[in-house]
C-alpha positions in Angstrom: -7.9 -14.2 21.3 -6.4 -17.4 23.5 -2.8 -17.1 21.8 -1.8 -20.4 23.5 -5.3 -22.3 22.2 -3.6 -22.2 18.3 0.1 -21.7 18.7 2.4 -19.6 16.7 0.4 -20.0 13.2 -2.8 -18.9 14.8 -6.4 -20.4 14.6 -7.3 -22.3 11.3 -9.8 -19.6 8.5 -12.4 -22.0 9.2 -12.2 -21.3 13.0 -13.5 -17.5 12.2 -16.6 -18.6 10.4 -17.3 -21.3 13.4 -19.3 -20.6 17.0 -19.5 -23.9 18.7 -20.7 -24.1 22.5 -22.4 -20.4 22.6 -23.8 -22.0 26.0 -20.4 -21.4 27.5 -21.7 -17.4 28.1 -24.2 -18.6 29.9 -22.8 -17.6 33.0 -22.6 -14.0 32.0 -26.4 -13.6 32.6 -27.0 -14.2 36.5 -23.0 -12.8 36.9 -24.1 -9.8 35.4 -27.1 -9.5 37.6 -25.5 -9.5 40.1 -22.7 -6.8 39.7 -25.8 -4.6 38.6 -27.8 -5.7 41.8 -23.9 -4.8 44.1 -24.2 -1.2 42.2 -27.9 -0.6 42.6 -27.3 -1.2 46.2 -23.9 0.7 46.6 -24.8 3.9 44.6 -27.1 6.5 44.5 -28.7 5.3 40.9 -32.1 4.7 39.4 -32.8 1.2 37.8 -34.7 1.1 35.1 -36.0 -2.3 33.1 -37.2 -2.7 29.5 -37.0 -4.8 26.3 -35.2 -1.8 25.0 -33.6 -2.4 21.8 -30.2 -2.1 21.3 -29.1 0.6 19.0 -27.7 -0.5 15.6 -28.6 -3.8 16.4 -32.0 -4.3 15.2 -31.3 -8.6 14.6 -30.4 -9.0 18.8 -33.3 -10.8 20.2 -33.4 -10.5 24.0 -33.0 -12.9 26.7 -35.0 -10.6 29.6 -35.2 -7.5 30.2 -32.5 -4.5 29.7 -30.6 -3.1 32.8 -30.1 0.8 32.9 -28.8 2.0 35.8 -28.5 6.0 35.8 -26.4 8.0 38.3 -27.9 10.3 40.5 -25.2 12.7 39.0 -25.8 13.9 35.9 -21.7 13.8 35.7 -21.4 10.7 35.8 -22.0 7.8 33.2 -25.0 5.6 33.1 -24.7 1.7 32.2 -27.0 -0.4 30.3 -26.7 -3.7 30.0 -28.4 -6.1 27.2 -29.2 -9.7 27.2 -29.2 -11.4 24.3 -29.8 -14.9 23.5 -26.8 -16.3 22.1 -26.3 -15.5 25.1 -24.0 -12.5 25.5 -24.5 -8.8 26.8 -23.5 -5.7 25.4 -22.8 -3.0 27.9 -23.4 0.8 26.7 -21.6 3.1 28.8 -21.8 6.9 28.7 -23.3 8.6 25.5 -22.1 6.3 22.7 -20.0 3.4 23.3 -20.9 -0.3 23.2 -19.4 -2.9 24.1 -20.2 -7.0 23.2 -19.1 -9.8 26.1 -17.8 -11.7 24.1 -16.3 -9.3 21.7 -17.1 -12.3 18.7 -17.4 -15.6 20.1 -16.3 -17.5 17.2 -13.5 -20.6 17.5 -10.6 -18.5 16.2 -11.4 -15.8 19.4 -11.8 -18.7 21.8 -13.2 -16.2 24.3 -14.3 -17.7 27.5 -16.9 -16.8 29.8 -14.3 -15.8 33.2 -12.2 -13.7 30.9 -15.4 -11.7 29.4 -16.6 -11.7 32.7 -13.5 -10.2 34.0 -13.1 -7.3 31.4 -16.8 -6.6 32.2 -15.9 -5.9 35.3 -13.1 -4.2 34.7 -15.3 -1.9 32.5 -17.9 -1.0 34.6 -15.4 -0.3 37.3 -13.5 2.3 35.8 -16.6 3.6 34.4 -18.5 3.8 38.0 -14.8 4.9 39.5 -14.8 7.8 36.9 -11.9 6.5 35.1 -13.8 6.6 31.4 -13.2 9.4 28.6 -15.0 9.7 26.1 -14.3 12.2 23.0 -16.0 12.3 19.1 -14.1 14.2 16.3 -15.9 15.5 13.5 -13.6 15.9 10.3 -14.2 18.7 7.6 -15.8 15.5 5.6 -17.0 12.0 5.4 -18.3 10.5 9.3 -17.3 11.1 12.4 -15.0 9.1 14.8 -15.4 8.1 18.1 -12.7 7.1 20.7 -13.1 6.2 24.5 -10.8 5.2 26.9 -10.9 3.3 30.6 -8.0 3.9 33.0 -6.9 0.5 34.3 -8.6 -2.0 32.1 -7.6 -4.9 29.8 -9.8 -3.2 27.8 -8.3 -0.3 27.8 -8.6 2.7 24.5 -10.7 1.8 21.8 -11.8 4.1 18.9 -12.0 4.9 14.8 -16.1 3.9 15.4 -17.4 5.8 13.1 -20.2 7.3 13.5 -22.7 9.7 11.6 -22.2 13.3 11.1 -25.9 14.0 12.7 -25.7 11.9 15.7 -22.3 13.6 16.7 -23.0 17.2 16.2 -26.2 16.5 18.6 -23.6 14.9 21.0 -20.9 17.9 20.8 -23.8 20.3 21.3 -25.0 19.2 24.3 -21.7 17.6 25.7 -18.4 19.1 24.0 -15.9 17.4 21.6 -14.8 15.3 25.0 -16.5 13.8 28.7 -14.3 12.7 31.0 -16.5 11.2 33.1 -17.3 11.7 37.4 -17.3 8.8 39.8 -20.9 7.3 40.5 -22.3 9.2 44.0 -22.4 6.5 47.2 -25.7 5.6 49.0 -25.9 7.7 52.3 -24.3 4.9 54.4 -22.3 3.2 51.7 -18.7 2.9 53.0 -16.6 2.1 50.0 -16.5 3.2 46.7 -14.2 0.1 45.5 -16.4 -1.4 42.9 
């Protein structure tokens, strides 16, 4: 949220309830296109395209095709990138977390497109850089709770998404209770691996 937009008492209720100029994003699209073009051509990954849906999100209608790009290391996470048409993206990363740019868009959040387009990158840098955790805790009862966390990002920990009990057993079992992710493998040739 802009702090400075509303001052000290903070955006109007109304403003939560309101999306006005959605166009702004826009420029998330071809930005994002491009990061994933830099990465393709920098790391040792395989690109794959589809009008995937996006899990838990059955409502999201697409722009253009999904991005997945999949590391040639099995130790480190994949990215996939949705389009939508309001327009945002939402980034999974790893096994389970998901990400919207913006987080809302509403008035009240006065999110703009540099500063989602900066935490995206800040995301799928530490994420590429194999600075991105991931862990799921199953309690005795009731569903189970993700948390992730990026090394250097404004975007930093997140967690309490719950999740169900199923879907995170099948996670533990193949993966553990935590994955701390490996840094994407360079192209032969590729000189840096500064994201």
């Amino acid at each position: 949220m802009n702090a400075t937009r509303w001052g000290f008492e903070g955006p109007p209720a109304e403003a939560y309830s309101r999306v006005t100029n959605p166009e702004r994003f826009a420029p998330l699209h071809p930005a994002a296109l491009a990061q994933l073009q830099r990465l393709q051509d920098q790391f040792d990954v395989e690109r794959v395209e589809d009008y995937e849906p996006v899990r838990g999100l059955t409502q999201v209608d697409l722009a253009r095709p999904s991005v997945k790009l999949i590391p040639a290391d099995s130790k480190a996470a994949p990215i996939f990138v949705a389009f939508t048409k309001f327009p945002s993206l939402i980034l999974r990363c790893g096994l389970l977390v998901e990400l919207g740019f913006p987080a809302c868009g509403c008035e009240a959040c006065d999110e703009t497109a540099e500063g989602e387009l900066q935490r995206l990158t800040d995301v799928i840098d530490d994420v590429v850089q194999g600075r991105f955790r991931e862990s799921i805790r199953i309690p005795l009862w009731g569903e189970a709770e993700l948390s992730w966390e990026f090394s250097s990002t404004t975007h930093r920990m997140g967690g309490g998404v719950r999740i169900a009990r199923s879907r995170a057993r099948a996670v533990v079992k193949d993966h553990g209770t935590s994955v701390e992710w490996a840094a994407w493998p360079l192209k032969s040739g590729s000189l840096s691996v500064n994201a």
